[in-house]
N, C-alpha and C positions, 0 to 999 in steps of 0.2 A: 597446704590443702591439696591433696590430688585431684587429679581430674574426672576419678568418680565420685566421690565425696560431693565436687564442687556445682558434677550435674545433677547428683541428688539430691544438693541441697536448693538447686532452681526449682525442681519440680516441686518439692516440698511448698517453698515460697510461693507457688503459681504461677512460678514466669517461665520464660520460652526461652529454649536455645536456638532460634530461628530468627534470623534477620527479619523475617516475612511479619514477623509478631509485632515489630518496630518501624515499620516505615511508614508515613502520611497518605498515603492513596488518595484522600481528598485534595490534596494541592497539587491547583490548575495553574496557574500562574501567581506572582508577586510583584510588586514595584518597590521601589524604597530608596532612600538616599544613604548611601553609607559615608560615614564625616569620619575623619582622622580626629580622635580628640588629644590623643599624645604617642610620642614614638621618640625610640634612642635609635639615630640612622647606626653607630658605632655596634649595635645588640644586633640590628636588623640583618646587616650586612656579615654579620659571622653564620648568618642564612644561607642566603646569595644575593649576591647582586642587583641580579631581576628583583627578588621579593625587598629588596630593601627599595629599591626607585617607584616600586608600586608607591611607599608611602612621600612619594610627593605631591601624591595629588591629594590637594586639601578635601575633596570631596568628590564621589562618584553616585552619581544617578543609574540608578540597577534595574534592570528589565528583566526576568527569568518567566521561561512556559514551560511545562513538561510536554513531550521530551525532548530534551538538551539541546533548548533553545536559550541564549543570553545575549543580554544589550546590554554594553557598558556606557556611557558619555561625560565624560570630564573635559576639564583645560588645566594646564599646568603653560607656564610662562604664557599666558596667553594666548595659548593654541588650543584650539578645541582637538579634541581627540574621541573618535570612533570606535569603539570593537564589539563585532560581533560572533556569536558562537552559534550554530544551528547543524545540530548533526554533527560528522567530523571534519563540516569546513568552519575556516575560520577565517574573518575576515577584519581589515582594520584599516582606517583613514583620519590621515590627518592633510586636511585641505590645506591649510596654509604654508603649511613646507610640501606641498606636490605628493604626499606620499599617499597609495592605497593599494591593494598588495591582499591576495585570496590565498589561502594555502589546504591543502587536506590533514588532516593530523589521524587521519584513519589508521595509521603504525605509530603512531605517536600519543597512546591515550591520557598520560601524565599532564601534558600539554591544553587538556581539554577541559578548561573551566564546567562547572556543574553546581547543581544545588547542593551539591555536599562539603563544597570547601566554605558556605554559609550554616556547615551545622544540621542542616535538613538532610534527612532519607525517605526516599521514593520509591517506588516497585521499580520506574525505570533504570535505576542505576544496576540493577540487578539482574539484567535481561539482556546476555549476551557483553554485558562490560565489565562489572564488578562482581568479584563472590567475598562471602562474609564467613570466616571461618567463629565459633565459638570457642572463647577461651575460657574460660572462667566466671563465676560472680566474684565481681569484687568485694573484698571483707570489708574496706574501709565506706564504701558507698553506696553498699548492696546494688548496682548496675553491673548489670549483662557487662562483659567486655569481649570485643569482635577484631580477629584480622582481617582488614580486606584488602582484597589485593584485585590484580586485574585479571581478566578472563586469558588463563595459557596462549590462547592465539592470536593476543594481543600485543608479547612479547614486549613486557613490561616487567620489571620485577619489585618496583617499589613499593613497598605498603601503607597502607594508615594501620595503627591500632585505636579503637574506639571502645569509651566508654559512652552507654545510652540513658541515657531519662529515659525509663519504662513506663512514665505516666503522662510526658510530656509527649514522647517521642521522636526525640533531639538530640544529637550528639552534644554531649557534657563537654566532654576533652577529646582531644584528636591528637596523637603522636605519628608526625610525617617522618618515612624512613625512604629516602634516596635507593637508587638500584649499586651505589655506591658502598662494596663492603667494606673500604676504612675509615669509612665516616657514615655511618647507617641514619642514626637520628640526626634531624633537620631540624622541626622546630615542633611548639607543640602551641595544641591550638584549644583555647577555653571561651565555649559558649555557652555568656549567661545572658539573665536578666527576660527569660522569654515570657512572650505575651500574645494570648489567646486573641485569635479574629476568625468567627463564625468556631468551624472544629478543626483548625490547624493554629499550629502553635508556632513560632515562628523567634528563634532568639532574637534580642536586639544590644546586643554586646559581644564586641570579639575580643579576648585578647590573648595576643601574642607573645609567646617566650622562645627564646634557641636551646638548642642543645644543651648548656648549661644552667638551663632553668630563669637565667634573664629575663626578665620585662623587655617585650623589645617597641610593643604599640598596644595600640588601645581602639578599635572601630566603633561608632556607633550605630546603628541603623534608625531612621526616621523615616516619619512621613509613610508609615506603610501601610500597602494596601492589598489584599487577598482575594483572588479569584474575581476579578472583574473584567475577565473577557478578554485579556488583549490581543490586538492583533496579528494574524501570521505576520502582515507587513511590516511589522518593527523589526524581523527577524531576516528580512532580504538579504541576501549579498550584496 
């Protein structure tokens, strides 16, 4: 299908080639638990490294506010563990091994957890950080699919490609692409099972595959709560 065809036939349909058509604007904050329900460390790890050790923590308690505030809190081997995101510092402690440790990732925006690697799109991710190129409607799933990548003077070059829930408005599937060009695709990311609170929608199933399409985990999210105020102070350095 060419690419006029493809934008003729959105409008036809009534949808938008415009990120701005698909992002949640209502969502103020989130809480929720995210559980590890199954993971292959062998799948994960043809990732990297980092993302395969994420899945040792049996479970993370999730704090998110617009904008690009996060609270993470887990324990793995018995250590409690800290990290916070607020703007583009980041900050991370773990008491029991002496470690706590601030960083800026202001040239580093790959690095900076958001509400988008949970599936959600917001106006802020759009403002000054991320752009959303249109590519097509999908034949197989009638959803908008979008490149997005970082803002040029961010000097990043990796991308997601996205497919959206036009009704939900939700990222379906996410394909992560590295700034790495002999190994471009990373992993690909499928968010289902979403469930409406007040008028955001909010998935509660992640799963994970690599590059070669592997199963690599399975997230669940629980316990969730939407727009109840939380406070700046959970987001302190």
């Amino acid at each position: 299908m060419s690419l006029t065809l493809s934008l003729l036939t959105g409008v036809l349909l009534g949808q938008s080639n415009s990120i701005s058509s698909y992002w949640q604007s209502g969502l103020k904050d989130a809480s929720f638990t995210a559980k590890v329900e199954k993971s292959q460390q062998k799948e994960l790890q043809k990732i990297n490294k980092d993302f395969a050790s994420s899945y040792r923590f049996d479970y993370t308690d999730v704090k998110m506010k617009e904008p690009f505030k996060l609270r993470l809190e887990s324990k793995v081997d018995d250590q409690s563990i800290l990290y916070i995101i607020n703007g583009t510092m980041r900050a991370y402690k773990i008491p029991r091994a002496g470690i706590s440790k601030k960083d800026n990732l202001a040239k580093e925006p790959g690095k900076r957890q958001t509400v988008f690697d949970f599936g959600l799109i917001t106006p802020a991710l759009f403002n000054n950080f991320m752009e959303a190129k249109f590519v097509r409607m999908d034949r197989a799933t009638d959803m908008p699919v979008f490149d997005v990548t970082y803002e040029s003077s961010l000097n990043d070059s990796s991308r997601h490609r996205i497919w959206v829930d036009t009704d939900k408005k939700i990222v379906a599937k996410r394909e992560w692409y590295s700034q790495n060009g002999s190994k471009p695709l990373m992993a690909i990311f499928l968010y289902k099972d979403p469930v409406k609170f007040g008028n955001v929608w909010i998935p509660t199933t992640l799963e994970v595959q690599n590059a070669e399409g592997k199963f690599a985990g399975r997230t669940k999210y629980t316990g969730i709560s939407v727009n109840e105020g939380l406070s700046e102070s959970l987001f302190s350095l």
